[in-house]
C-alpha positions in Angstrom: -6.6 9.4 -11.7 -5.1 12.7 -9.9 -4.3 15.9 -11.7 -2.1 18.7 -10.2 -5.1 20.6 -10.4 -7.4 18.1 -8.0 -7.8 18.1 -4.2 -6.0 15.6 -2.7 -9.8 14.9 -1.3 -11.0 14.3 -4.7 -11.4 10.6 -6.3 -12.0 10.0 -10.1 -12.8 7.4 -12.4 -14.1 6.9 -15.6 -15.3 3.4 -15.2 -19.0 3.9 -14.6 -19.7 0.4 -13.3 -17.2 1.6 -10.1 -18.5 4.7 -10.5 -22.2 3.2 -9.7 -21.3 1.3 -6.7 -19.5 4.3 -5.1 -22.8 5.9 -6.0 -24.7 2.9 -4.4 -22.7 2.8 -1.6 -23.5 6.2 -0.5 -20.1 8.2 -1.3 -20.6 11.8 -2.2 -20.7 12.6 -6.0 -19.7 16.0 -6.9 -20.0 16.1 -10.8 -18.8 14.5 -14.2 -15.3 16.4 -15.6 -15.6 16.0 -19.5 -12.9 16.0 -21.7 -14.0 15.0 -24.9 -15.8 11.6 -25.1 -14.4 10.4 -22.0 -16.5 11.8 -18.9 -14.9 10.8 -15.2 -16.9 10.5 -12.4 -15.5 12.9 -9.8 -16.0 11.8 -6.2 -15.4 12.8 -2.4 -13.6 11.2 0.3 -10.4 9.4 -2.0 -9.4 7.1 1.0 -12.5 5.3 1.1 -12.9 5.9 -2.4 -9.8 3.9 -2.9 -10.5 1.2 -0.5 -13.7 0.5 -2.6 -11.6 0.6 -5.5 -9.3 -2.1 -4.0 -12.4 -4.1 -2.8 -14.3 -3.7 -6.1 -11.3 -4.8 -8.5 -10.6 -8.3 -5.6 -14.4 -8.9 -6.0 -14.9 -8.4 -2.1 -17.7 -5.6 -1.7 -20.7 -6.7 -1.8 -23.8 -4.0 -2.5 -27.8 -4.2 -2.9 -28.8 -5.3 -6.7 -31.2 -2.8 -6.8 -29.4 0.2 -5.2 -26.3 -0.4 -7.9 -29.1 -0.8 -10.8 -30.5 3.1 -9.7 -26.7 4.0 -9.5 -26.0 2.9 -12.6 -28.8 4.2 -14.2 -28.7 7.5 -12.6 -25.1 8.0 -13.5 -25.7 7.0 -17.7 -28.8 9.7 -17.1 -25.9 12.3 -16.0 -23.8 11.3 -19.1 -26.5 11.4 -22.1 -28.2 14.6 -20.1 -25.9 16.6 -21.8 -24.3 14.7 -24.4 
């Protein structure tokens, strides 16, 4: 998702399971954007970002099990921090 207001530079998502293998795969996180219930996961680098995206959705990246289990719990820790 892109708003006028985002960088061009600036990848988002609110699907935590992509969210944790961008994570796990080393891409810079920069925060969580709330708007109400929904929280998107706001990340660097949208090109490779993207390519992940692509990759992730054909079922053709492949990641360490226990690097995307810390991703994924790291990011639900970032959620319910706050919540």
């Amino acid at each position: 998702m892109e708003t006028k207001s985002q960088p061009q530079s600036e990848f988002t998502t609110k699907d935590l399971y992509l969210a944790a293998l961008l994570y796990a795969r080393g891409l810079p996180f920069t925060k969580i954007n709330r708007q109400g219930r929904v929280c998107w996961f706001v990340f660097e680098n949208k090109n490779l970002c993207e390519q992940y995206q692509q990759q992730y959705f054909a079922k053709a990246v492949d990641v360490n099990a226990k690097e995307y289990t810390d991703a994924l719990r790291t990011l639900k820790d970032l959620v319910f921090a706050d919540s």
